[in-house]
VEXDREN-2710 file (C-alpha; in Angstrom, 1 decimal):
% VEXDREN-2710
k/r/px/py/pz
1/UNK/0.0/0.0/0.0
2/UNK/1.6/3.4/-0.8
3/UNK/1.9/6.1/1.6
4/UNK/-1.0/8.8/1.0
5/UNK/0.5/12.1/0.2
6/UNK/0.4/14.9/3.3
7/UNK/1.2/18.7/3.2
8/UNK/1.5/18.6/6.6
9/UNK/4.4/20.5/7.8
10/UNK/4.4/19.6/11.7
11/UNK/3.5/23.2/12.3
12/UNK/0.1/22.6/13.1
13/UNK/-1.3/26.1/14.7
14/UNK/-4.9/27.0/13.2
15/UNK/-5.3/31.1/12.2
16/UNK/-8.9/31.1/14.1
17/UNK/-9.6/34.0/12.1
18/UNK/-8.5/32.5/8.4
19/UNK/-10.0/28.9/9.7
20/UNK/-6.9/27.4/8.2
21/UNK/-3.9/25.8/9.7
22/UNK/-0.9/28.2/9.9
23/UNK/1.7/25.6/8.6
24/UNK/0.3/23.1/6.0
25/UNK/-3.3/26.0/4.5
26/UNK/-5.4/23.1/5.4
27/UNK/-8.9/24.0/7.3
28/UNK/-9.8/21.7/10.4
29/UNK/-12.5/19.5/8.2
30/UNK/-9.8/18.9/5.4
31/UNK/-6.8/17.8/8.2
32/UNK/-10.0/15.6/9.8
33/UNK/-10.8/13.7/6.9
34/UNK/-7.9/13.6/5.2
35/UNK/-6.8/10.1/4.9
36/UNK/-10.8/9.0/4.0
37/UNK/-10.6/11.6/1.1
38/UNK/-10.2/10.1/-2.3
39/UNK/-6.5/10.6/-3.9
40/UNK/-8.4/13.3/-6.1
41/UNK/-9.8/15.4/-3.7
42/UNK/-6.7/15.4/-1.8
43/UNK/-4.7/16.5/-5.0
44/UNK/-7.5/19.6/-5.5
45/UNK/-6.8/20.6/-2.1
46/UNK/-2.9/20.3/-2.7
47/UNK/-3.3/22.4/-5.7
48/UNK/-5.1/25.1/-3.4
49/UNK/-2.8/25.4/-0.6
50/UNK/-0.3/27.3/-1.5
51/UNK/-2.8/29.9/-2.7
52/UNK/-4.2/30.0/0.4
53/UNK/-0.7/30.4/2.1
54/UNK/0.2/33.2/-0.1
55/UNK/-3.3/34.9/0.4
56/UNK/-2.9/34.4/4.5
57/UNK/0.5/36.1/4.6
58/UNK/-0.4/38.8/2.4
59/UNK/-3.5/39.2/4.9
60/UNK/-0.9/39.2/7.7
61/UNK/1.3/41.7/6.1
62/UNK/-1.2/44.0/5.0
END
């Protein structure tokens, strides 16, 4: 069985006010179900994240 793909970064602080983890762009419901998402729904969310990331630390910055 092959290892299911993670963005987790072991920095796992949630932004209350973006709803999405700090380290890895995930939101609490996508980290909760990850592993019983199908490999396609976890590679839309991969595709998302660093969107997110960029978008939360232009928030910050701004």
């Amino acid at each position: 069985m092959a290892p299911i793909e993670s963005p987790c970064v072991k920095v796992c602080t949630l932004d209350a006010r973006a709803g999405l983890c700090a380290g890895c762009g995930r939101t609490l419901d996508e980290i909760a179900h990850w592993l019983t998402m199908d490999p396609v729904e976890r590679a839309r969310i991969m595709a998302e994240l660093p969107a997110r990331l960029a978008a939360r630390g232009e928030r910050k910055a701004g």
